[in-house]
HTML snippet that shows the backbone in 3Dmol.js (N, CA, C, O; Angstrom):
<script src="https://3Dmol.org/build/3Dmol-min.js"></script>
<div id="view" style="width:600px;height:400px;position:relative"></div>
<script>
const pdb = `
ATOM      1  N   UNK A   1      -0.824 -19.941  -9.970  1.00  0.00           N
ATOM      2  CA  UNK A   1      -1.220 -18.615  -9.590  1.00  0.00           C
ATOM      3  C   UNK A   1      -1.943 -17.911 -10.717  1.00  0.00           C
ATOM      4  O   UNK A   1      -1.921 -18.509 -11.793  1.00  0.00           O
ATOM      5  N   UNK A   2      -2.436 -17.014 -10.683  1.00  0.00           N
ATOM      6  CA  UNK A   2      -3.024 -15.930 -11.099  1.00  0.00           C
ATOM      7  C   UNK A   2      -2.342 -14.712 -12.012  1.00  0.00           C
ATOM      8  O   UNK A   2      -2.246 -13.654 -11.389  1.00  0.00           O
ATOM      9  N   UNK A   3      -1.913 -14.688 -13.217  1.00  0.00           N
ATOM     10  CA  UNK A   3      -0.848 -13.904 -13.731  1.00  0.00           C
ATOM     11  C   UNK A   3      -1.932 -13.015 -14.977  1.00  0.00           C
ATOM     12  O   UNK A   3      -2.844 -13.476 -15.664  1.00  0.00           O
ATOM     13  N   UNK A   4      -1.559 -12.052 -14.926  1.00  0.00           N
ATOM     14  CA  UNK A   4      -2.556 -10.718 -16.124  1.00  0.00           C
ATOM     15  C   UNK A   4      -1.729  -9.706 -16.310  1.00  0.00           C
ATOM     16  O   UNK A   4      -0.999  -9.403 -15.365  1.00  0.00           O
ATOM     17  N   UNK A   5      -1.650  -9.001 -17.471  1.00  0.00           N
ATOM     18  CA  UNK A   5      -1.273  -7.962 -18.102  1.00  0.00           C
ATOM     19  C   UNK A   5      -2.191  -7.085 -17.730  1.00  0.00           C
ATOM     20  O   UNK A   5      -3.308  -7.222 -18.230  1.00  0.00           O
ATOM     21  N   UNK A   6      -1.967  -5.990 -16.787  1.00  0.00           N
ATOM     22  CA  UNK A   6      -2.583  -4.668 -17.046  1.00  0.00           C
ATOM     23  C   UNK A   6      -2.117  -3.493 -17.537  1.00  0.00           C
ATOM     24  O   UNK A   6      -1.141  -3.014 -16.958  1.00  0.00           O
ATOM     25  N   UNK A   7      -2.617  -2.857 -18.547  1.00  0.00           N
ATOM     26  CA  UNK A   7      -2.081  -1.754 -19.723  1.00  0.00           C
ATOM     27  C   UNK A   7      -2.970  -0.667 -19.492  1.00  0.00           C
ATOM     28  O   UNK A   7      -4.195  -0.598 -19.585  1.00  0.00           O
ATOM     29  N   UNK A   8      -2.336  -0.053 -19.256  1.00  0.00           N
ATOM     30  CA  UNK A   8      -3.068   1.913 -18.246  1.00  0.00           C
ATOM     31  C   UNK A   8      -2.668   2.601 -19.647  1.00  0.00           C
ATOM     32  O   UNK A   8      -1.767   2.216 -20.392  1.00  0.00           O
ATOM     33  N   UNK A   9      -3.292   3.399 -19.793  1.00  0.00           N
ATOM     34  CA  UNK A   9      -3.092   4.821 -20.638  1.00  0.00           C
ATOM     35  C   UNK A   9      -2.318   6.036 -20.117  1.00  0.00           C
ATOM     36  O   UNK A   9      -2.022   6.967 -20.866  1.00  0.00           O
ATOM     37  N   UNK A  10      -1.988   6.008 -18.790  1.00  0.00           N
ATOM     38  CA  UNK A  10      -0.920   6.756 -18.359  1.00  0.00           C
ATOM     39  C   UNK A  10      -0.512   6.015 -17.372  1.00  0.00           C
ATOM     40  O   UNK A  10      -1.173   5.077 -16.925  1.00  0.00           O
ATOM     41  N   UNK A  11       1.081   6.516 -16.767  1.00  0.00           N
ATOM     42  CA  UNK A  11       1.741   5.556 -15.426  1.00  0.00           C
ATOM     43  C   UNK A  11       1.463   6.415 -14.647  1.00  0.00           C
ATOM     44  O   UNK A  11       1.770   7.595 -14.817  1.00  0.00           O
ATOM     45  N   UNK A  12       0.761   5.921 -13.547  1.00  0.00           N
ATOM     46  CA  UNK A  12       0.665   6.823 -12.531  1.00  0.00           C
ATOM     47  C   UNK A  12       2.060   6.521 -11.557  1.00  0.00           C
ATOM     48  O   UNK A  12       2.554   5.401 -11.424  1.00  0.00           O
ATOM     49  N   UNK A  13       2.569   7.754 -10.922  1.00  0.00           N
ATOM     50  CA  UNK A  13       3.321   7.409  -9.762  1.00  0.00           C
ATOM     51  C   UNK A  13       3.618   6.771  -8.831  1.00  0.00           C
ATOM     52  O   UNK A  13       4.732   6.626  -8.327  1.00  0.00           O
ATOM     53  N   UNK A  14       2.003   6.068  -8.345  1.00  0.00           N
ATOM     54  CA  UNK A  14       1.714   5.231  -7.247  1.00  0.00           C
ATOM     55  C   UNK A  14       0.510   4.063  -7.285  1.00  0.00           C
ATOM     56  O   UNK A  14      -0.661   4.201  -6.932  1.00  0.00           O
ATOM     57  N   UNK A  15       0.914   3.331  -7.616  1.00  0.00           N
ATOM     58  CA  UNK A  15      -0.324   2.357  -7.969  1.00  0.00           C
ATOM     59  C   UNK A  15      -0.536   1.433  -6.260  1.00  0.00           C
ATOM     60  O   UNK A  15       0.406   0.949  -5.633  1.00  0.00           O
ATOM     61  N   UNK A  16      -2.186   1.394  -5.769  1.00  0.00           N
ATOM     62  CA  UNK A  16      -2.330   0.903  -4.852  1.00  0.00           C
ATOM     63  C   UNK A  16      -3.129  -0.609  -5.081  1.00  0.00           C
ATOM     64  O   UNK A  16      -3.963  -0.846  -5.955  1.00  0.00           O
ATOM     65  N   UNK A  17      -2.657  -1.480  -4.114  1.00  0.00           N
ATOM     66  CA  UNK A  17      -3.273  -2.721  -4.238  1.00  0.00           C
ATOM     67  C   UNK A  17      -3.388  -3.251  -3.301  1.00  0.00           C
ATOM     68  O   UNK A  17      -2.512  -3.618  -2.518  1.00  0.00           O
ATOM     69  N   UNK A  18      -5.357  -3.456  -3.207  1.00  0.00           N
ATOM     70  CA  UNK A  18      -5.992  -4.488  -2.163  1.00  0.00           C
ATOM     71  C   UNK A  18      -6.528  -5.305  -2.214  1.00  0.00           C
ATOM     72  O   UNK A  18      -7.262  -5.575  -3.166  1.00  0.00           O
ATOM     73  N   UNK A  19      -6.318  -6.214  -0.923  1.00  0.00           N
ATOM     74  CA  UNK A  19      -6.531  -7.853  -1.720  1.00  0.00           C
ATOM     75  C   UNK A  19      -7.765  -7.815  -0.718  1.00  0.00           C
ATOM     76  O   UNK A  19      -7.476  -7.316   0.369  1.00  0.00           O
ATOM     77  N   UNK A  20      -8.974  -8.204  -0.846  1.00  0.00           N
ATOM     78  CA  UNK A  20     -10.119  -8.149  -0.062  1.00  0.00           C
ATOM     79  C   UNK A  20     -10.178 -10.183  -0.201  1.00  0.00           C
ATOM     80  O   UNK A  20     -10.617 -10.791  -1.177  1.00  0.00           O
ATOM     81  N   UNK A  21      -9.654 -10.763   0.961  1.00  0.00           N
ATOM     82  CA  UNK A  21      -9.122 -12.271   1.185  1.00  0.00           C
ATOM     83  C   UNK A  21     -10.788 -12.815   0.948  1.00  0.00           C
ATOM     84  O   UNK A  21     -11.038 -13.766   0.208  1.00  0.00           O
ATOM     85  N   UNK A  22     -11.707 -12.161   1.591  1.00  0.00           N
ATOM     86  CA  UNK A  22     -12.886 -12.819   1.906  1.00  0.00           C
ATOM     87  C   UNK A  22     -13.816 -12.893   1.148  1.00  0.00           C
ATOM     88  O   UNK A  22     -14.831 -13.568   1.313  1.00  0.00           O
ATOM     89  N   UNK A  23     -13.387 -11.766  -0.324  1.00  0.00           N
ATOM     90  CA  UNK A  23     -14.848 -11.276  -0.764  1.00  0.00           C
ATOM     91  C   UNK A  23     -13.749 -12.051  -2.223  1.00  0.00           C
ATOM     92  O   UNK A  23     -14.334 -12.205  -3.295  1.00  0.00           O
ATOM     93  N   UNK A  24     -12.891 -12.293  -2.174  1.00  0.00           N
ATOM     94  CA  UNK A  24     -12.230 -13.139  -3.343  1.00  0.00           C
ATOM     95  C   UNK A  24     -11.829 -12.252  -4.332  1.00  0.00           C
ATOM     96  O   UNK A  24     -11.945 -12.578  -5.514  1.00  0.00           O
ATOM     97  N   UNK A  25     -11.160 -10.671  -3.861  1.00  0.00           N
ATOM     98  CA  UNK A  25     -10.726  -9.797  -4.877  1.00  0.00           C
ATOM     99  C   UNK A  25      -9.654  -9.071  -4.759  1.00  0.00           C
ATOM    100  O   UNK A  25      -9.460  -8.396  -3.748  1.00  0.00           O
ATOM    101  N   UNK A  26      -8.532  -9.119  -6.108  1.00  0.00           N
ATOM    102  CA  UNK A  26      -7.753  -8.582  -5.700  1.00  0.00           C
ATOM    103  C   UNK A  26      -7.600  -7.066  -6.683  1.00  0.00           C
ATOM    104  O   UNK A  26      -7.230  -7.155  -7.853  1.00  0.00           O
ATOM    105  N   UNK A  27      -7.880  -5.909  -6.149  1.00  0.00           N
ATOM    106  CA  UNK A  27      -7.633  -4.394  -7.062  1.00  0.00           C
ATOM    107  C   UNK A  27      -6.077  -3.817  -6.904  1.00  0.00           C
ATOM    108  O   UNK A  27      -5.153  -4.078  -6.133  1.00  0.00           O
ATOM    109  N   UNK A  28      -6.238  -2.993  -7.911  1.00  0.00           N
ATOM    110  CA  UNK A  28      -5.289  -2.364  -8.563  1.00  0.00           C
ATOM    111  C   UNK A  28      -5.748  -0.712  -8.702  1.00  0.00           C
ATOM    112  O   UNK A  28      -6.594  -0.435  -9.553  1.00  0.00           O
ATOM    113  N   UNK A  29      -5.371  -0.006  -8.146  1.00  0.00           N
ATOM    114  CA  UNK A  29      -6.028   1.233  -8.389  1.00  0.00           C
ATOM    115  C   UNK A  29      -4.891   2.391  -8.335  1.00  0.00           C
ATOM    116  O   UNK A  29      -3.943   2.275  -7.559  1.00  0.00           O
ATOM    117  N   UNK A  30      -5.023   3.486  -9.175  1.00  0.00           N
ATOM    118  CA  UNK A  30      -4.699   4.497  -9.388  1.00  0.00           C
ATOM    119  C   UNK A  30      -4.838   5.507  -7.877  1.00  0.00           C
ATOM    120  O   UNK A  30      -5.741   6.065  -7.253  1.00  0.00           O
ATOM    121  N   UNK A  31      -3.565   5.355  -7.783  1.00  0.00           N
ATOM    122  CA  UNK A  31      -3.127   5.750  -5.972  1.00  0.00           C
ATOM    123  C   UNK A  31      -3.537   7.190  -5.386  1.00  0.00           C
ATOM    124  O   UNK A  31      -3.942   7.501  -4.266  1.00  0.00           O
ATOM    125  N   UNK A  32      -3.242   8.107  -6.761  1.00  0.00           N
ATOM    126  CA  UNK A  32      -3.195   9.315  -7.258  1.00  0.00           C
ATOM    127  C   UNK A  32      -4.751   9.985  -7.111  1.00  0.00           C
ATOM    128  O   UNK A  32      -5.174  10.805  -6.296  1.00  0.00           O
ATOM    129  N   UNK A  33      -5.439   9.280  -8.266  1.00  0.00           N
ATOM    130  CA  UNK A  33      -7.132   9.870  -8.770  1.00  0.00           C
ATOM    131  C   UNK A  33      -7.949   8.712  -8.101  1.00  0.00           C
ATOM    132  O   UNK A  33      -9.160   8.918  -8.180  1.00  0.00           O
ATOM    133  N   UNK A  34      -7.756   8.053  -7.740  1.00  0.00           N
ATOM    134  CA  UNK A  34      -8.747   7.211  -7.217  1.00  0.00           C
ATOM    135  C   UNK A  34      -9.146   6.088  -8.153  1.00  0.00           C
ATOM    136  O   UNK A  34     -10.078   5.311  -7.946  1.00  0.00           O
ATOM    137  N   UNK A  35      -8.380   6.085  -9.151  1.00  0.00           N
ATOM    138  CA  UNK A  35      -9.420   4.954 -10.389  1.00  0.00           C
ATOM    139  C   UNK A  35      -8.944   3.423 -10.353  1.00  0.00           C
ATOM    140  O   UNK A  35      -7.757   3.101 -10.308  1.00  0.00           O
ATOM    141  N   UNK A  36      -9.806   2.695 -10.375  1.00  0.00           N
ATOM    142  CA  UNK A  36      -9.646   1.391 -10.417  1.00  0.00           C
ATOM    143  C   UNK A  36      -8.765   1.090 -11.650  1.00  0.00           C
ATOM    144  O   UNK A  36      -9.035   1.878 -12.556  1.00  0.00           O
ATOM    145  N   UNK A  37      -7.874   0.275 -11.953  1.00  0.00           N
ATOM    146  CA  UNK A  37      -7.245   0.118 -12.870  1.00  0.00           C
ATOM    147  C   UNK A  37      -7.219  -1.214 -13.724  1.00  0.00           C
ATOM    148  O   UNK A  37      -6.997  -1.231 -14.934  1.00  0.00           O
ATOM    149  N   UNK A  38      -7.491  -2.403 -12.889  1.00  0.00           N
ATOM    150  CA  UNK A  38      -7.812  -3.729 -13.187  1.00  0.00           C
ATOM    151  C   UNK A  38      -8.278  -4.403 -11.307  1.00  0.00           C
ATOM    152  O   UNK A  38      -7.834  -4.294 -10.164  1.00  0.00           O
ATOM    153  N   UNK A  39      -9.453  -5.107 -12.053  1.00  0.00           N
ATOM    154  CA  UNK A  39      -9.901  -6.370 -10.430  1.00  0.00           C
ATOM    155  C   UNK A  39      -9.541  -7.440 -11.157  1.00  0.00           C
ATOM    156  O   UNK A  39      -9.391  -7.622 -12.366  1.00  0.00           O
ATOM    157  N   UNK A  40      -9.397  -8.306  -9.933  1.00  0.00           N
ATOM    158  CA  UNK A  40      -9.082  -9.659 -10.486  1.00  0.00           C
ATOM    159  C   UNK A  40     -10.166 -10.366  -9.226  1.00  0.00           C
ATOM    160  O   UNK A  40     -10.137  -9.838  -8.114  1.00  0.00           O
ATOM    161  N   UNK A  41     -11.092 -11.554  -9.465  1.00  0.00           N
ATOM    162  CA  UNK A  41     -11.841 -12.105  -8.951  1.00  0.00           C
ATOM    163  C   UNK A  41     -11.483 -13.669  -8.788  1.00  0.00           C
ATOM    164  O   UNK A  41     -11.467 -14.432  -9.754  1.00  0.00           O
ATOM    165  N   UNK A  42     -11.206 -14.056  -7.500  1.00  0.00           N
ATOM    166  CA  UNK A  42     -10.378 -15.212  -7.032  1.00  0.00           C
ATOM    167  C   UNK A  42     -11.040 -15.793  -6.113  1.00  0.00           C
ATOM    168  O   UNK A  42     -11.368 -15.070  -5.172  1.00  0.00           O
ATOM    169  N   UNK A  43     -11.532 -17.526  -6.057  1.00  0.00           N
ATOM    170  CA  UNK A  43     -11.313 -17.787  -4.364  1.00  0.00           C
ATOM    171  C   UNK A  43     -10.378 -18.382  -4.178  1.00  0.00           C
ATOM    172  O   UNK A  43      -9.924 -19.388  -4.724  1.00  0.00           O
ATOM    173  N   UNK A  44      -9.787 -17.311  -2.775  1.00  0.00           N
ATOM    174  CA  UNK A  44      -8.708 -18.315  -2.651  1.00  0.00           C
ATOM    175  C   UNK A  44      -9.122 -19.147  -1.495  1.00  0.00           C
ATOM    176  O   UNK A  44      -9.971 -18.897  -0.639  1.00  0.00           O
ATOM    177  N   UNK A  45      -8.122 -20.504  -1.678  1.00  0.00           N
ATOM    178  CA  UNK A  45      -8.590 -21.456  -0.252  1.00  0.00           C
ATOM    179  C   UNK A  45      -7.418 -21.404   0.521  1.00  0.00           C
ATOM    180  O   UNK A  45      -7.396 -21.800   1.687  1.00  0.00           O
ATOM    181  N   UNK A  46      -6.012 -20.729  -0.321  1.00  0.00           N
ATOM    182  CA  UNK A  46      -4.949 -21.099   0.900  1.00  0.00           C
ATOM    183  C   UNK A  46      -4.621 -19.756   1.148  1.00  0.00           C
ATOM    184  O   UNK A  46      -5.406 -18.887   0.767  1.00  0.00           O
ATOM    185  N   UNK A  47      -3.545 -19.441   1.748  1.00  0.00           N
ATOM    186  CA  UNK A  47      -3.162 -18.490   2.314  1.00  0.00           C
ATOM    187  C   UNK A  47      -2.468 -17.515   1.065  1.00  0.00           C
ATOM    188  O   UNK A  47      -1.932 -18.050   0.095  1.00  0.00           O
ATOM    189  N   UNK A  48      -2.540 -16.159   1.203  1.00  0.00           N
ATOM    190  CA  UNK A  48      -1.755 -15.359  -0.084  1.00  0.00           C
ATOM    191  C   UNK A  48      -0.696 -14.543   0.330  1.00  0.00           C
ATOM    192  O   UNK A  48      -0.703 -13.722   1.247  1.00  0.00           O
ATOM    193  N   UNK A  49       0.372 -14.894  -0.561  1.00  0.00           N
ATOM    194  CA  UNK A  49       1.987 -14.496  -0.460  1.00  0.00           C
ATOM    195  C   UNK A  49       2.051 -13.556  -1.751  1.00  0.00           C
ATOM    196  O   UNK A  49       2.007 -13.880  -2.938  1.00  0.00           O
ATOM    197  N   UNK A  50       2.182 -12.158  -1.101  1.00  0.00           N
ATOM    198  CA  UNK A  50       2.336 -11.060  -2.006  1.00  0.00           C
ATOM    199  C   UNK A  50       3.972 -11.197  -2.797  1.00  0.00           C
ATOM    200  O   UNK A  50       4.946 -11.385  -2.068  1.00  0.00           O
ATOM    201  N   UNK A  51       4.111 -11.109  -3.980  1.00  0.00           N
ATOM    202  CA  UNK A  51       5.447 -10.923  -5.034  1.00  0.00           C
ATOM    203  C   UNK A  51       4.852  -9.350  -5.752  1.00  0.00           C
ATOM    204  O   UNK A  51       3.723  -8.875  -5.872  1.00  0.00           O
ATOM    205  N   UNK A  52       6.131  -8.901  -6.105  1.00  0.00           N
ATOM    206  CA  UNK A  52       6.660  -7.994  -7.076  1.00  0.00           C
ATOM    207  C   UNK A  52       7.241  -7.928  -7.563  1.00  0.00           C
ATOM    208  O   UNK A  52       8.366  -8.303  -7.232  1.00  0.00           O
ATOM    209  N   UNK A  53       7.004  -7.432  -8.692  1.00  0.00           N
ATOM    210  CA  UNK A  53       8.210  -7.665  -9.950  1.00  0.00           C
ATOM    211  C   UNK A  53       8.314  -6.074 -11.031  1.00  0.00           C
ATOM    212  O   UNK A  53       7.424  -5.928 -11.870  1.00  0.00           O
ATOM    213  N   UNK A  54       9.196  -5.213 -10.937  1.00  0.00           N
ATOM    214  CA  UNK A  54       8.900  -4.539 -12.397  1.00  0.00           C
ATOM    215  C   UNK A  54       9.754  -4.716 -13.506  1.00  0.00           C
ATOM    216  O   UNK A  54      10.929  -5.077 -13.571  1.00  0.00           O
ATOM    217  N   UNK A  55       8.830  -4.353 -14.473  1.00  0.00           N
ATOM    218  CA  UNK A  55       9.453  -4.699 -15.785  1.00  0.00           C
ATOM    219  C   UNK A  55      11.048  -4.170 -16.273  1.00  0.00           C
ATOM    220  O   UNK A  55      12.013  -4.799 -16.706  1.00  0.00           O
ATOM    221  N   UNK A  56      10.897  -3.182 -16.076  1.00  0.00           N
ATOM    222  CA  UNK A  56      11.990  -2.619 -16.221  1.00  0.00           C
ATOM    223  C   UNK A  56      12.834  -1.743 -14.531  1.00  0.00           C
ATOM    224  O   UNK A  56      12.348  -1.429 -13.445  1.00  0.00           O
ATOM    225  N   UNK A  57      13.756  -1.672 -14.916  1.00  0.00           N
ATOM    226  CA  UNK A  57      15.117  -1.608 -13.723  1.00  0.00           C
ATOM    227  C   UNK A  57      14.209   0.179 -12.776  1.00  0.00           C
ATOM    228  O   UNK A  57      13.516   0.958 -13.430  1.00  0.00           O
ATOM    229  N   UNK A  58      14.402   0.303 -11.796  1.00  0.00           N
ATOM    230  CA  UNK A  58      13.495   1.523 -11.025  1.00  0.00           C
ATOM    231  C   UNK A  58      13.805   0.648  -9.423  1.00  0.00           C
ATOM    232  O   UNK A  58      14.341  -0.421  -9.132  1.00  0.00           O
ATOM    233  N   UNK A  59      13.203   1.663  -8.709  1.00  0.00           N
ATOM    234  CA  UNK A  59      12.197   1.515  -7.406  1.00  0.00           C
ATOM    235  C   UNK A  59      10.889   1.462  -7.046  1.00  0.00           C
ATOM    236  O   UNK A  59       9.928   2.203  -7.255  1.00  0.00           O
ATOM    237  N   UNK A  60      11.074   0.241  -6.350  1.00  0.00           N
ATOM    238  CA  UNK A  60       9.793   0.191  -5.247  1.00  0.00           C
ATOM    239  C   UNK A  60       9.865   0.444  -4.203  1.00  0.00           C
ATOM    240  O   UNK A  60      10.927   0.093  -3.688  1.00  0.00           O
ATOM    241  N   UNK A  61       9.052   1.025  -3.459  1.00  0.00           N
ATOM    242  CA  UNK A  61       8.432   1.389  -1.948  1.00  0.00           C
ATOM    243  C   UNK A  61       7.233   0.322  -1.706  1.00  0.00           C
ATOM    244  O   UNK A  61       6.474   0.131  -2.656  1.00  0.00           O
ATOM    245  N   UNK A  62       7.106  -0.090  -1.001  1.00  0.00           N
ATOM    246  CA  UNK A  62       6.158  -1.001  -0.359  1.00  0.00           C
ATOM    247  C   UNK A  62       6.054  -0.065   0.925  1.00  0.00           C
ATOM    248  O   UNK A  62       7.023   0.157   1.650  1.00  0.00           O
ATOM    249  N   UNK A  63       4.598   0.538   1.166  1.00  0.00           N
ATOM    250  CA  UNK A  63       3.688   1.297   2.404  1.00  0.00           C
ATOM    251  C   UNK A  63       3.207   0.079   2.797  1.00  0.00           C
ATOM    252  O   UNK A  63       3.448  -0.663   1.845  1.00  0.00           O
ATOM    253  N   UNK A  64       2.634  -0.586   3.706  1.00  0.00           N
ATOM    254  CA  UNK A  64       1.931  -1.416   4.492  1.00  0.00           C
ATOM    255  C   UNK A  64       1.446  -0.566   5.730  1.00  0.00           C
ATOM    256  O   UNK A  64       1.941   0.387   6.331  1.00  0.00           O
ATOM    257  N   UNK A  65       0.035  -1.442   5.902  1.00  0.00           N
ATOM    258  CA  UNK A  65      -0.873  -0.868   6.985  1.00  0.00           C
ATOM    259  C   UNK A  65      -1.065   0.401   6.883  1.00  0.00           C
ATOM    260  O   UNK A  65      -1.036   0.985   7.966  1.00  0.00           O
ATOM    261  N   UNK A  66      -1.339   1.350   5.538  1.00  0.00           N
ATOM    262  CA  UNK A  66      -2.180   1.784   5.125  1.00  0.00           C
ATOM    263  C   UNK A  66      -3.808   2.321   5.447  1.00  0.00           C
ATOM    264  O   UNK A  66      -4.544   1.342   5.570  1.00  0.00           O
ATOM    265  N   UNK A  67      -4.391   3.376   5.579  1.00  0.00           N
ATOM    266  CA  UNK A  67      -5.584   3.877   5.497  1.00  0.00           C
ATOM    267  C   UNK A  67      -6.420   3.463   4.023  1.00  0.00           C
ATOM    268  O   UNK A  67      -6.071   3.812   2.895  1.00  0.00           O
ATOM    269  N   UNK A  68      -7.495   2.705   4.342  1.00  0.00           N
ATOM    270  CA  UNK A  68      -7.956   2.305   3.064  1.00  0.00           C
ATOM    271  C   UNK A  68      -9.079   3.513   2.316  1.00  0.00           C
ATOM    272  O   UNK A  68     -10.248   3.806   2.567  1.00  0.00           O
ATOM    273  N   UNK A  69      -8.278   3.919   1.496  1.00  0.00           N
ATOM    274  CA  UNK A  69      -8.860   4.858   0.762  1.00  0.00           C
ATOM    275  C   UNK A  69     -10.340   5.075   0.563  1.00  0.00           C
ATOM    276  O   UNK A  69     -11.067   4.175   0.143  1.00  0.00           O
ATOM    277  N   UNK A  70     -10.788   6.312   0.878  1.00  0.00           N
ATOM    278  CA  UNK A  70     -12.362   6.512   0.939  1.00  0.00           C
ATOM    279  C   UNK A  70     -13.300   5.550  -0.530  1.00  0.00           C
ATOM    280  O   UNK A  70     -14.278   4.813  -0.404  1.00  0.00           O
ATOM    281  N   UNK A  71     -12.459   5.969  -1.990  1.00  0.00           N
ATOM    282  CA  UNK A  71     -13.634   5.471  -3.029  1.00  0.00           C
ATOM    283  C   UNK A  71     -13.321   3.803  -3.093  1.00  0.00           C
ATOM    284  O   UNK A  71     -13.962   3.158  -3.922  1.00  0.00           O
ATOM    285  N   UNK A  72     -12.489   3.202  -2.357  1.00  0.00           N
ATOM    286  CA  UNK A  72     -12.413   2.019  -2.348  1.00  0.00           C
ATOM    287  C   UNK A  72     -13.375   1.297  -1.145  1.00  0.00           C
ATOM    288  O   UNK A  72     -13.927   0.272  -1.544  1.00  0.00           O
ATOM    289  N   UNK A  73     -13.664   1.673   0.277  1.00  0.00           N
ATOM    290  CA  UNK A  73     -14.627   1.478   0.682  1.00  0.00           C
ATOM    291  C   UNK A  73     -16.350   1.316  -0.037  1.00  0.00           C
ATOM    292  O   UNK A  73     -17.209   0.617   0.499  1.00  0.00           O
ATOM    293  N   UNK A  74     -16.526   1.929  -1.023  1.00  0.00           N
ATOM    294  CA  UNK A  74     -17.689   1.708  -1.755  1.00  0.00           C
ATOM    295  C   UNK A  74     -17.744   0.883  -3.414  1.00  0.00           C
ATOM    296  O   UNK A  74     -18.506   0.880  -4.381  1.00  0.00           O
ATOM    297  N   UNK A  75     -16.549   0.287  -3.056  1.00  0.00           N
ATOM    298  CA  UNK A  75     -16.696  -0.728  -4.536  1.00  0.00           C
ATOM    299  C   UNK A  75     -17.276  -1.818  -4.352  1.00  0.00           C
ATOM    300  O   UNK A  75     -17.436  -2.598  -5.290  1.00  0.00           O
TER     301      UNK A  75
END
`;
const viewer = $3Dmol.createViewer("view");
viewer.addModel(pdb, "pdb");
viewer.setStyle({}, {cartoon: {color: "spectrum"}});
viewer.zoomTo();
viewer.render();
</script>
């Protein structure tokens, strides 16, 4: 798999992530302001099985089926 360190200058509250299967990309964006935070550029050939992990002890919420955010339509 595919494993990267991404290091933000602030934590945002809500970090969003879309995997665009076809165009071979997976983003990371600032849920909050709109900002891209890290892409990752992949082809994949098999099928993709989302994991999560945080570093330290907290909560996650997982939203699914989602409205795809207006400044992400134009990346």
């Amino acid at each position: 798999g595919v494993m990267s360190d991404v290091h933000v200058t602030e934590h945002p509250a809500r970090i969003g992530i879309l995997l665009d299967y076809s165009d071979g990309r997976l983003l990371f964006f600032n849920a909050e302001r709109g900002l891209v935070l890290f892409t990752i550029k992949h082809k994949f050939t098999d099928a993709a099985h989302p994991t999560f992990a945080l570093e330290k002890a907290g909560v996650l919420t997982l939203h699914t089926g989602m409205e795809l955010p207006e400044f992400v339509k134009h990346i």
